[in-house]
C-alpha positions as CSV (number, residue, x, y, z in Angstrom):
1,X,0.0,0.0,0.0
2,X,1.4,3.2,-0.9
3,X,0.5,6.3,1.4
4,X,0.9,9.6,-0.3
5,X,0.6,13.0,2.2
6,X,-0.1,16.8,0.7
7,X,-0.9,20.1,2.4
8,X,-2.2,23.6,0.6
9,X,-2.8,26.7,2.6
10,X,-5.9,29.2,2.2
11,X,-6.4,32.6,3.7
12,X,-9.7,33.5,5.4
13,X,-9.7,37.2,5.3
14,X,-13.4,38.2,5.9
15,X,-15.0,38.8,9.2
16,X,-17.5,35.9,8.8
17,X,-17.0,32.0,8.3
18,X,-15.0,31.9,4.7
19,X,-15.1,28.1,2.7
20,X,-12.7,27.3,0.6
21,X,-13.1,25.2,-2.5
22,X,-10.3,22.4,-2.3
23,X,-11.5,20.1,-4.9
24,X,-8.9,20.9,-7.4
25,X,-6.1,20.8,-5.0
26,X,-7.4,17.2,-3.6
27,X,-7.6,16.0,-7.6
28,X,-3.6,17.2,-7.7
29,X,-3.0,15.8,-4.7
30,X,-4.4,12.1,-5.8
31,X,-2.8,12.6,-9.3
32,X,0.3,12.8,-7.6
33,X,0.1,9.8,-5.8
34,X,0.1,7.9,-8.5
35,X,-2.8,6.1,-6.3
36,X,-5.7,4.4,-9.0
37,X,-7.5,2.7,-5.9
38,X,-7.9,4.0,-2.5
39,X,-9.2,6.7,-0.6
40,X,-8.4,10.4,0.1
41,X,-8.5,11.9,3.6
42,X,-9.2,15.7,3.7
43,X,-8.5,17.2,7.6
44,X,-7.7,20.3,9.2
45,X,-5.5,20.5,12.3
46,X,-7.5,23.6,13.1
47,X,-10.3,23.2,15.9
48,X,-12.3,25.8,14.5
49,X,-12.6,24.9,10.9
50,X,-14.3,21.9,9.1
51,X,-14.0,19.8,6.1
52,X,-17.5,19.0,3.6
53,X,-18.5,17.5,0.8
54,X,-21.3,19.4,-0.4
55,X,-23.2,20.5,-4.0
56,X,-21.3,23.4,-5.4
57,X,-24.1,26.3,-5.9
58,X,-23.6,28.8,-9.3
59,X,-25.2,31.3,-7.1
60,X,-23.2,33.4,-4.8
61,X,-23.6,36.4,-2.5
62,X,-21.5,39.4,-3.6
63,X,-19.2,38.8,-0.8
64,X,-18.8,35.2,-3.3
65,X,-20.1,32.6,-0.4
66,X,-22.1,30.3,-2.3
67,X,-26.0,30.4,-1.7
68,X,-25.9,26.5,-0.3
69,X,-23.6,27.1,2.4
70,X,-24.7,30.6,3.6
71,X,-27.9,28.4,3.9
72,X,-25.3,26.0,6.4
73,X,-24.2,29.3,8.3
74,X,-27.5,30.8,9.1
75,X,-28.8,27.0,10.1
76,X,-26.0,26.6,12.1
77,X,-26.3,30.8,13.5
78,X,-29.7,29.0,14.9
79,X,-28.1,26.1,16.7
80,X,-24.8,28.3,17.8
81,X,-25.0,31.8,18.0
82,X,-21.9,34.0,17.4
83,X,-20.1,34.8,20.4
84,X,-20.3,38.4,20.3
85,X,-19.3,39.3,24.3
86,X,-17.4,38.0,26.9
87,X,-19.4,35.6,29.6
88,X,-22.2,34.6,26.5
89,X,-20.5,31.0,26.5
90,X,-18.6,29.5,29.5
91,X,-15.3,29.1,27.1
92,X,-13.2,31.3,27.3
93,X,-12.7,31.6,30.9
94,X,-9.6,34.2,32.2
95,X,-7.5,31.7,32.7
96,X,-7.8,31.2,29.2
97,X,-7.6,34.9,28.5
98,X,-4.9,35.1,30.0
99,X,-2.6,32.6,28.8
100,X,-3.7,33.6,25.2
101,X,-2.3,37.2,25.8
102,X,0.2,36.5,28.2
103,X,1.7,33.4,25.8
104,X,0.8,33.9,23.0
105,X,0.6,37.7,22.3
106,X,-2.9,37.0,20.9
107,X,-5.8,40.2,21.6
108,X,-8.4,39.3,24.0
109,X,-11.3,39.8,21.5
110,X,-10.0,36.9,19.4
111,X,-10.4,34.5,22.3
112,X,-14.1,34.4,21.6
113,X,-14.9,32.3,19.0
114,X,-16.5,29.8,20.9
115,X,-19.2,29.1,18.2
116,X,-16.6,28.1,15.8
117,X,-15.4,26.0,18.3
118,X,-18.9,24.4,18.6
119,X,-19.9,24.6,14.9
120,X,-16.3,22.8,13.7
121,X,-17.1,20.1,16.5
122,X,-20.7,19.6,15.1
123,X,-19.5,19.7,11.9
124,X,-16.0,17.6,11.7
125,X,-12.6,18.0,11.0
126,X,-12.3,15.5,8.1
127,X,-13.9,13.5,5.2
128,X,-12.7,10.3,3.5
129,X,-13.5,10.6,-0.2
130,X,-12.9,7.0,-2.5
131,X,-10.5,6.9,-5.1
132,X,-11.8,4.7,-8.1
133,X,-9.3,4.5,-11.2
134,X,-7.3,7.3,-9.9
135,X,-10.5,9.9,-9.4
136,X,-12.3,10.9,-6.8
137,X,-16.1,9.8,-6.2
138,X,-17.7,12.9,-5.6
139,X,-20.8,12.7,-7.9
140,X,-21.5,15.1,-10.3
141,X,-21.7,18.0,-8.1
142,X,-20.0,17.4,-5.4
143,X,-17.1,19.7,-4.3
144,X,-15.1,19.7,-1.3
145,X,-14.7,22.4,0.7
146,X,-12.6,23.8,3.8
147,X,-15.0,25.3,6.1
148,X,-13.1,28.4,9.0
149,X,-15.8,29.4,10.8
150,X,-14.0,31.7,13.2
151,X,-14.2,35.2,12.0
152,X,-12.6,37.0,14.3
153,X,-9.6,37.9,12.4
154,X,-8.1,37.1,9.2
155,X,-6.1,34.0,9.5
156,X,-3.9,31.6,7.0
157,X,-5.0,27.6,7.7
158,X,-3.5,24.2,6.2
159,X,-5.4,21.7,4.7
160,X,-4.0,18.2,4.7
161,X,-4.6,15.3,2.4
162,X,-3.7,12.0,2.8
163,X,-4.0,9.2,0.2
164,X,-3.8,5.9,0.6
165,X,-4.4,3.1,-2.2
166,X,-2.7,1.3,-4.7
């Protein structure tokens, strides 16, 4: 078995959960790997973000999020509010705070983004695509995309793939 590991950064720059379509780097990424019959893990290290496999939409908002997942956002808005002040959630406590500023020379405000925290864990962290005759089964829509759900600041992420096959 041959095992075959990749990783591509994106940006988020806006102020609001950003998705990233990764579909062509996870193609390159199994064309690489030489890999005909397998599987493709797509995961982020990052415990506010998420990995899907969802329709791509032709329609966009002018900020260019796709219809279909600002449809996710504002479901998930219903589940898990934004944290938008201090003591709304439990996390982050001032211990927390404080290690954050103190450490890691991080501002205070970005400490709360405790609904991305939430929304990644609801979500997940990875999907495991099948690789038949060295492409991936996504159906004829499908597109696979690299959810960052915390908006509080603008942020570069990594996006690993891992493929594993013959």
């Amino acid at each position: 078995m041959t095992v075959h590991h990749e990783t591509v950064g994106v940006h988020s720059h806006l102020h609001k959960p950003m998705f990233h379509d990764v579909t062509g780097a996870a193609e390159a990424a199994v064309a690489r790997s030489g890999i005909r019959m397998g599987t493709l893990t797509v995961y982020s290290k990052h415990t506010t973000c998420s990995v899907i496999i969802q329709e791509a939409s032709h329609d966009r908002l002018y900020d260019g999020t796709e219809y279909l997942l600002q449809d996710l956002v504002d479901r998930l808005q219903t589940l898990i509010p934004t944290c938008t002040h201090e003591g709304q959630y439990l996390h982050p406590g001032t211990a927390h705070i404080q290690h954050a500023v103190d450490d890691l020379g991080e501002e205070a405000v970005w400490s709360l983004n405790t609904d991305a925290h939430l929304r990644s864990s609801l979500v997940g962290r990875s999907e495991t695509i099948p690789i038949v005759d060295g492409r991936l089964e996504l159906g004829e829509f499908g597109r696979v995309y690299f959810a960052d759900f915390d908006g509080v600041r603008e942020r570069d992420r990594s996006v690993h793939f891992t493929v594993m096959g013959e």
